[in-house]
N, C-alpha and C positions, 0 to 999 in steps of 0.2 A: 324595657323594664325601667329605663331612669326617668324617662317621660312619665309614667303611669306614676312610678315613686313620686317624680316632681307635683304633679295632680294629686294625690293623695297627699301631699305636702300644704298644698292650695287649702285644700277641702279641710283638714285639723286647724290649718290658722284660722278659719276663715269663723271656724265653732268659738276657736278663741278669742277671736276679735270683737262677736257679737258680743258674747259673755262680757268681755270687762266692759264694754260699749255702754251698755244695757245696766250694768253694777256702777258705773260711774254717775249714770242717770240717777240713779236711785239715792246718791246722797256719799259722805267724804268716808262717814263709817260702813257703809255696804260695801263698799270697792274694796275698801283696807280686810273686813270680813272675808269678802270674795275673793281677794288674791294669797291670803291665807290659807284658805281653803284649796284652792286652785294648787297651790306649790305641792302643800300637804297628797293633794291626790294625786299630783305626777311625782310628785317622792317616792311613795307609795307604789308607782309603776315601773320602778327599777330594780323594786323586790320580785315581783313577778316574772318580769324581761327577763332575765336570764336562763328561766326555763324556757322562755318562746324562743330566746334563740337554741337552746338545746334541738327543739323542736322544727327550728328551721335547718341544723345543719343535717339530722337526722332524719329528718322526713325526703328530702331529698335524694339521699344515698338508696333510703326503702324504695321508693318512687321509681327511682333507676332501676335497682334490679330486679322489678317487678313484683316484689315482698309485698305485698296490699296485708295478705293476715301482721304481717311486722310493724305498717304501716297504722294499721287499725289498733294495734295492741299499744304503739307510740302515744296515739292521741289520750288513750285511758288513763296512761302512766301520768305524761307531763298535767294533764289535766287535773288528776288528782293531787300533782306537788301545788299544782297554782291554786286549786281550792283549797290545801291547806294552809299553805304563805296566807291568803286572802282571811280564811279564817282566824289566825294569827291577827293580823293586820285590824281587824274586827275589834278580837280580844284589847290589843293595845290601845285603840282608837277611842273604846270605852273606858277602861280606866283611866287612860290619860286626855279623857273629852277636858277640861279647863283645861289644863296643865301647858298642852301644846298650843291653846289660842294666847296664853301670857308669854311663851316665849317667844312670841314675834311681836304683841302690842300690849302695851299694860291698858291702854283706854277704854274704861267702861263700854262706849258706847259702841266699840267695834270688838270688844267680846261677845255681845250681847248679841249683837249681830252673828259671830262665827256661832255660837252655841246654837241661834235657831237654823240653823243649817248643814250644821256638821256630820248629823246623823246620816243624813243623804251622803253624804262623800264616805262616811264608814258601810254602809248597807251596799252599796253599788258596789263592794271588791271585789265578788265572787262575777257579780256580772262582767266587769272590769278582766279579771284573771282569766276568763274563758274567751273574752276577744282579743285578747295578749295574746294566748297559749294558739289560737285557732288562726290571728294573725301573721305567727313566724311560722305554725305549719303551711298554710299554705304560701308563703314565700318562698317558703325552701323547693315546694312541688312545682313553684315556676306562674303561678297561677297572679300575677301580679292585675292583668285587665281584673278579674272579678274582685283583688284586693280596694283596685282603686274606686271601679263601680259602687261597691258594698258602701265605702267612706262618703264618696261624694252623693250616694241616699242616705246615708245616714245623718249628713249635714244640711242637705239642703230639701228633704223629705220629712225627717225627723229630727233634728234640732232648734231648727229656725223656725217650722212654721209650729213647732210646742209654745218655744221661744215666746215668739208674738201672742200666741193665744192666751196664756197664763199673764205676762205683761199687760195684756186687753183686761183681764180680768183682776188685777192689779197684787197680784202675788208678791211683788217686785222680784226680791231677791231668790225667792222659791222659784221662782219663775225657769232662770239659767238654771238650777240644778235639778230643776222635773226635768229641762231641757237634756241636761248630760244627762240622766237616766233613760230616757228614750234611746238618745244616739249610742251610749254603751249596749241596748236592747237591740236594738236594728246589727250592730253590728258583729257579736254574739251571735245573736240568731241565724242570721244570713250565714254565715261560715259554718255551724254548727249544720243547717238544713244539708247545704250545698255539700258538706262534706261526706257526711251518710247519706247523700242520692249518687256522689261517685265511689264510697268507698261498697258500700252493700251490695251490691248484684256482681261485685268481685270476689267475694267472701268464701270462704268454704260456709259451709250450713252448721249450725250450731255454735258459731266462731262467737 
């Protein structure tokens, strides 16, 4: 499990690394823009995190004693707290779009910059909230190889080659953040498929 953690460790820096990479390239005001953004949306991932761990110490206990309907009823719940923190997190994000690129940088040109991008780091929460909430579930179920697999496609399937493709086409800055909206999508997704193909055919009928 620390191995898989440590690789799943690999595979997030590695999203991170390009991202500023790729925003350094682009100029003094895109990077300043993009690590603004960048803080803002792992800030933002510690409002959610706490229900994933909910989820992680819970799902585990379900898992054990066999509880799959407890287990399926778990996911609904925390699910629902993370789309609404996310929803929140929306709310705020919209009224205080200026507000929060001035209190890291007063310089025109790297406002200017956070503002055509910000929407993307506000829209992606809910995506964001469901690979949180679906991430500490399945930790806690033990399921750490599909954790790290999931990551390392979604970095090196879905973020990189977005990455490059929108850079090709000279996006710059849009570029990284179409990039993190795929990789939040792969990883959502994948957790979300994979967890109603184990949890449904354990179900009572009608659950």
């Amino acid at each position: 499990m620390a191995l898989n953690l440590f690789v799943r460790s690999i595979a997030l820096n590695t999203a991170i690394y390009f991202s500023n990479a790729f925003a350094t390239d682009y100029g003094t005001a895109q990077i300043a823009a993009h690590t603004i953004a960048l803080n803002l949306w792992l800030f933002s991932a510690f409002f959610i995190d706490g229900y994933s761990s909910s989820g992680n110490i819970l799902s585990g206990k379900l898992l054990g004693a066999k509880d799959f309907q407890g287990l399926w009823k778990l996911s609904k719940i925390v699910s629902l707290y993370g789309m609404l923190v996310a929803l929140i997190l929306i709310g705020v994000g919209w009224i205080f779009y200026e507000p929060l690129g001035i209190l890291f940088s007063k310089d025109p040109d790297v406002i200017f910059n956070f503002k055509q991008i910000f929407f993307i780091v506000i829209l992606v929460q809910p995506i964001n909230g469901l690979a949180f909430i679906f991430d500490g579930i399945f930790k806690g179920m033990g399921e750490m190889k599909y954790l790290r697999n999931v990551l390392l496609s979604a970095t090196f399937l879905g973020f990189i080659p977005v990455l490059f493709f929108f850079d090709y086409l000279e996006f710059e800055l849009y570029s990284v953040w179409f990039a993190f909206v795929v990789w939040a999508l792969v990883r959502s997704l994948s957790l979300i498929i994979k967890f109603r193909k184990m949890m449904l055919p354990r179900l009572e009928p009608g659950t």
